[in-house]
One Martini backbone bead per residue (centre of mass of N, CA, C, O) as a GRO file, in nm:
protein
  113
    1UNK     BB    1   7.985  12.920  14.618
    2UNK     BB    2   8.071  13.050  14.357
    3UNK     BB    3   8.328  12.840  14.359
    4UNK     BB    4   8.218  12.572  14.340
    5UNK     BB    5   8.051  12.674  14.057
    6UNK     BB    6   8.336  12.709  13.878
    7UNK     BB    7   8.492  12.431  13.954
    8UNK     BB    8   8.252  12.245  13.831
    9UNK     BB    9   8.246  12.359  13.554
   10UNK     BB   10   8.545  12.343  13.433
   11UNK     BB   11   8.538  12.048  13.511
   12UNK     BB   12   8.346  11.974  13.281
   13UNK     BB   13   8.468  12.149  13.049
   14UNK     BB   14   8.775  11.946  13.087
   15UNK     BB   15   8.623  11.664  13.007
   16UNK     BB   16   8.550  11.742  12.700
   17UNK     BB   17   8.841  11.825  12.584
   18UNK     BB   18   8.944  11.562  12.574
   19UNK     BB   19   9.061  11.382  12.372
   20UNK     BB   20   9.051  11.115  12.192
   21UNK     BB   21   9.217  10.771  12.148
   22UNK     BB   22   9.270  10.526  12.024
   23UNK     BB   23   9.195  10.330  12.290
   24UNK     BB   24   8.877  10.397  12.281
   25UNK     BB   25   8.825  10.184  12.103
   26UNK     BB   26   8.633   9.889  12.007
   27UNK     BB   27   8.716   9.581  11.913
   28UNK     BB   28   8.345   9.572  11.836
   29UNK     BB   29   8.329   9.799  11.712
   30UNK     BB   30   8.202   9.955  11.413
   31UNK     BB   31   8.441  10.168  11.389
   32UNK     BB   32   8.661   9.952  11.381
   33UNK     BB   33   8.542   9.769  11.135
   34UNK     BB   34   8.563   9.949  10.962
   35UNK     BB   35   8.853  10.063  10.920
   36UNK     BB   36   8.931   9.738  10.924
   37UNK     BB   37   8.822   9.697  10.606
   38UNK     BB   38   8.945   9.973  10.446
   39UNK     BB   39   9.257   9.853  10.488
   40UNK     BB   40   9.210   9.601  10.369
   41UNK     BB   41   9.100   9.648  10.113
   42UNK     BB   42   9.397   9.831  10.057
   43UNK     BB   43   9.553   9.650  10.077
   44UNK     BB   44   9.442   9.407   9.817
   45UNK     BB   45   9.291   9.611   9.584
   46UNK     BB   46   9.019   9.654   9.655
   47UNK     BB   47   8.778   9.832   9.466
   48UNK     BB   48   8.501   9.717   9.537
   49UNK     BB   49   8.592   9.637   9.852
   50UNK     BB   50   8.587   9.983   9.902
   51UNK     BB   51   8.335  10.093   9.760
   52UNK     BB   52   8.123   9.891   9.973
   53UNK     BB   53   8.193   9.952  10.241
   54UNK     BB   54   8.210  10.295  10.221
   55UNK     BB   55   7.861  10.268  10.140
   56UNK     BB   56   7.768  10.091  10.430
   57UNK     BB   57   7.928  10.320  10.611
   58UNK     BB   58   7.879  10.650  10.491
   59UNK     BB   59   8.159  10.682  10.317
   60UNK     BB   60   8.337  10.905  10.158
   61UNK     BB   61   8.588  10.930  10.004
   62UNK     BB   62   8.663  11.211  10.105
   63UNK     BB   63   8.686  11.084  10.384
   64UNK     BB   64   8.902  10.899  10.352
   65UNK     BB   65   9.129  11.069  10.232
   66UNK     BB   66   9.148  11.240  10.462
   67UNK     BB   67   9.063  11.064  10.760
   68UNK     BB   68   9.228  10.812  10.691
   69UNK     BB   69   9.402  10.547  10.887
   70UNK     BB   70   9.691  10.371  10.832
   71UNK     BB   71   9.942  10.260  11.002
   72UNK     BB   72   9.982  10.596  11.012
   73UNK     BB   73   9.869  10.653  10.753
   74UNK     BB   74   9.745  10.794  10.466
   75UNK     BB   75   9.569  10.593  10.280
   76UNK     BB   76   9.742  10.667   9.994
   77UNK     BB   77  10.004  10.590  10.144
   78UNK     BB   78   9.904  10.270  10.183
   79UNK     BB   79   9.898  10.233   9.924
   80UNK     BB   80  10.091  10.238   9.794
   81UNK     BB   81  10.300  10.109   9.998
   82UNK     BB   82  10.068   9.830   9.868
   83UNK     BB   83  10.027   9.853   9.578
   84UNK     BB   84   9.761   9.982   9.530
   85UNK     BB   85   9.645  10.067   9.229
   86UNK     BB   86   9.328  10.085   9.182
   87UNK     BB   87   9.303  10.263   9.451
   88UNK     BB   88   9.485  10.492   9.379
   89UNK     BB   89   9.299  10.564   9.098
   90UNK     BB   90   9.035  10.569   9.239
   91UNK     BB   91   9.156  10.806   9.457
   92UNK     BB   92   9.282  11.047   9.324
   93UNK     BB   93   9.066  11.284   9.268
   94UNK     BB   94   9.039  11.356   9.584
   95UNK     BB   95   9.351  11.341   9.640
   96UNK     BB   96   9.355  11.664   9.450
   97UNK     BB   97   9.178  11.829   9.563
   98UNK     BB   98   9.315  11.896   9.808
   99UNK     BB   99   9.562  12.037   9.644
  100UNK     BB  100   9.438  12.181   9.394
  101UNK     BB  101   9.408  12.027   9.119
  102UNK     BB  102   9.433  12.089   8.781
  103UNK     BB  103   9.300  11.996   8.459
  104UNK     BB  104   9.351  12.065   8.149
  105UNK     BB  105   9.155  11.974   7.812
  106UNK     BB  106   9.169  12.020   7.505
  107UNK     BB  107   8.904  11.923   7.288
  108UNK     BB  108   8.892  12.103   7.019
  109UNK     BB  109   9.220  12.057   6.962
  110UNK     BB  110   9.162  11.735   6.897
  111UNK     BB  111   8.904  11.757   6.685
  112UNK     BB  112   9.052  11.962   6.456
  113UNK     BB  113   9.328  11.700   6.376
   0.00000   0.00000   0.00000
C-alpha cells in the first residue's frame, strides 16, 4: 500500500517538473499574440507600437529585455539584428541595468566652464 501511494506522488510531481516548451502555446492564444507583436513591434522600429503594446499586456520594459525572445535572440540583440534604432536607444537603459552598467556625469564640472 505504502508502495502504490509513494509510487502515485512520485508520478504526480514529476508530470509538474516537465518544462513547458515553445510548442505548447496555442497560436491563438493571448500570450502568443503578445509575444508576436512585440516582435514584429521590434522587427519594424516602431517605438511608439512597442511600448503601446507592452503596456496593454502589462509587461514592463525590464522584463521585456530580460526575457523575450524572438527568433531565437534575445530581444536587444533581434533589434540590433533589424537595425531597429529607436527601439534599441530606448530600451537601452534596462539592458545596461542587466550588465551592471553605471554613468556617472559630473554636473558641477560642466556648469562651473
Amino acid at each position: 500500500m505504502k508502495t502504490a501511494i509513494l509510487f502515485a506522488v512520485s508520478l504526480a510531481s514529476a508530470s509538474l517538473a516537465v518544462p513547458a516548451t515553445a510548442g505548447d502555446y496555442q497560436k491563438d492564444g493571448y500570450l502568443y499574440k503578445a509575444l508576436v507583436q512585440v516582435c514584429t513591434d521590434t522587427a519594424e522600429d516602431d517605438r511608439l507600437g512597442l511600448h503601446k503594446t507592452l503596456k496593454s499586456h502589462y509587461i514592463s520594459k525590464q522584463d521585456a529585455v530580460e526575457r523575450i525572445v524572438c527568433n531565437g535572440q534575445q530581444l536587444m540583440d533581434f533589434a540590433r539584428a533589424n537595425q531597429a534604432v529607436k527601439v534599441t536607444r530606448m530600451l537601452q537603459p534596462y539592458e545596461d541595468r542587466i550588465k551592471g552598467k553605471v554613468t556617472i556625469q559630473d554636473v558641477a564640472a560642466s556648469a562651473a566652464n
